[in-house]
C-alpha positions, 0 to 999 in steps of 0.5 A: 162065671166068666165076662166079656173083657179086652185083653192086651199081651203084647204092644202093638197095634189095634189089633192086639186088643183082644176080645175075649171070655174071662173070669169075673174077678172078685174082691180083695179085703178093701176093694169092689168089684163094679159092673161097668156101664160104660168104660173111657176112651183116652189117647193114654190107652192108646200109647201104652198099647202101643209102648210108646215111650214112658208108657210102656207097660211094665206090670205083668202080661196080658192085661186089661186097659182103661182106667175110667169108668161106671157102673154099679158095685157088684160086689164088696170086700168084707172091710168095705163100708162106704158102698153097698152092691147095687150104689151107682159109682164112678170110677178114680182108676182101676185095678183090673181094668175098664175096658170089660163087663167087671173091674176091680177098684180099691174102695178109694178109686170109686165115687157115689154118681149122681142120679141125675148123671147118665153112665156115659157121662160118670165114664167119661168123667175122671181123666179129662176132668183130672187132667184140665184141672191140673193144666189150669191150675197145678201147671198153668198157675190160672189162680197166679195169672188172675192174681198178677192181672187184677183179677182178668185173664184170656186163656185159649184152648188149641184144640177145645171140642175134644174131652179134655178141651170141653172140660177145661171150658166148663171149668172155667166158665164160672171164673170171674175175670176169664175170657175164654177162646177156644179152637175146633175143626168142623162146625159141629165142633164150633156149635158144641164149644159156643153151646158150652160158653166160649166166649171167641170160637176159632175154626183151626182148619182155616189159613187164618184162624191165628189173626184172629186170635190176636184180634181177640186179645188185642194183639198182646196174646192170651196169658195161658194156652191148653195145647192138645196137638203140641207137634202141630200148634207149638209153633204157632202158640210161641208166636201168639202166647202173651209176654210171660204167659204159660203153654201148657202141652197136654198133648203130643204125636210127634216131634216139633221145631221151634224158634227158641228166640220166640221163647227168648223174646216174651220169657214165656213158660212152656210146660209139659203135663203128664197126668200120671206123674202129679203128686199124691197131693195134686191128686188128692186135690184133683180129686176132691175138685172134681168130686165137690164140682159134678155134686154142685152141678158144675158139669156136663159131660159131652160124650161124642162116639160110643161103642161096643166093647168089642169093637174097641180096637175101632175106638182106638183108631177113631181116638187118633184121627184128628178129623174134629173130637167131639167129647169123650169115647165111650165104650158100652161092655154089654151091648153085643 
């Protein structure tokens, strides 16, 4: 029996994902096979496609990409006792890869979804959560800001309409004490961010958008920053950030020139967070966080653009425009 699935054999552009027919996989002794609903979308995928530096495939050819994901369990391994064929699930990571009809995991990479969460959203899940969690609290140190600050703390999200800016706001809109300030580009993304509870929502293609930022925080700057478009925004975040804050660079397309005196000046913290090198702990931790919070309800996610699998070469293009993200991309593996 074969399925739909994308296969990659060499870097390059979009146009070396291919669409093609392959074997539906089977399971090892401790692993399922999930038929997938819906499969992520992240900049991540675009990178290794491309083999851009430290995310360069180095696993055998060709492969599947995608690692975020949901659907049913299809089948068990015979060690397998958690999950039976049919549990609704999402996905931790992949083995096979989640950009197809069926995917491997290890029985330690799936979740139980809830009913009440659409296979959209459980797609959509796993890596802009994971990721906003260990920016606010594994390398953004919220809990020590808080702690310093007598309990307050104004975090600013550079970039807060896209996957991983929505859930870091809805991560911190229960926390006592934060006031969150976030930027978007369009005004169905302003719409979105108040929708979700920014409490000071900033268009980041006006002149001025940065004054305004001061204004909010009463001209000392916020304690943390969450930077989605670091070659862009750097810059502009060592001017803003408070005395002793935290910049944390989620994301990057470019190089960027900087005045180090501005560092220099506010013994501010600039920080890099790359997902995949978090210690086995922070992930455990990551995903134990995660799990307990979409149980207690804590989560909506926003799903922006879906399509079909085969068109998943135009979701790469689309992933990188910076014309205003609204949510994650989400691939559908059987609407062709």
């Amino acid at each position: 029996m074969t399925m739909k699935a994308i296969s990659i054999a060499q870097h390059g552009g979009p146009e070396v994902l291919r669409y093609l027919d392959l074997p539906i996989p089977a399971p090892g002794p401790k692993q399922v096979v999930v038929k997938l609903m819906g499969a992520g979308v992240n900049p991540v995928d675009t990178y290794r496609r491309q083999g851009i530096q430290n995310y360069a495939r180095t696993g055998p050819w060709p492969y599947t990409p995608g690692s975020d994901g949901a659907g049913v369990i299809h089948s068990i391994g015979p060690e397998v006792k958690k999950f039976s064929p049919g549990n609704r699930v999402f996905l931790f990571g992949s083995v096979s890869g989640t950009y197809a009809q069926y995917c491997i995991c290890n029985d330690d990479q799936v979740e139980s979804l809830p009913e009440n969460v659409t296979f959209d959203q459980g797609a959509g899940l796993w890596s802009v959560y994971a990721t906003a969690y260990q920016a606010l609290y594994h390398v953004g140190a919220l809990d020590e800001i808080l702690k310093k600050k007598n309990g307050t703390a104004t975090v600013f999200i550079h970039g807060a309409s896209g996957g991983v800016g929505t859930a870091a706001v809805q991560w911190l809109r229960g926390v006592p004490g934060v006031t969150i300030i976030g930027t978007a580009g369009t005004p169905a993304g302003s719409e979105l961010l108040k929708k979700e509870g920014v409490h000071h929502v900033l268009n980041h293609r006006t002149e001025d958008y940065m004054k305004d930022l001061a204004t909010f925080t009463n001209g000392k700057g916020p304690d943390l920053i969450l930077e989605m478009l670091a070659n862009v925004n750097l810059d502009r975040d060592l001017k803003a950030i408070a005395a002793r804050g935290r910049i944390v660079i989620i994301g990057s397309r470019g190089p960027v020139e900087i005045t180090p005196r501005d560092l220099m000046g506010k013994r501010c913290i600039v920080i890099g967070l790359s997902f995949y090198t978090a210690t086995s702990e922070e992930m455990q931790e990551t995903k134990a966080a995660v799990t307990k919070a979409l149980a207690d309800g804590r989560f909506n996610v926003v799903v922006g653009k879906t399509y079909k699998l085969s068109d998943a070469a135009q979701a790469h293009i689309d992933i990188m425009a910076t014309e205003g993200s609204q949510g994650k991309i989400i691939l559908h593996p059987w609407d062709e």
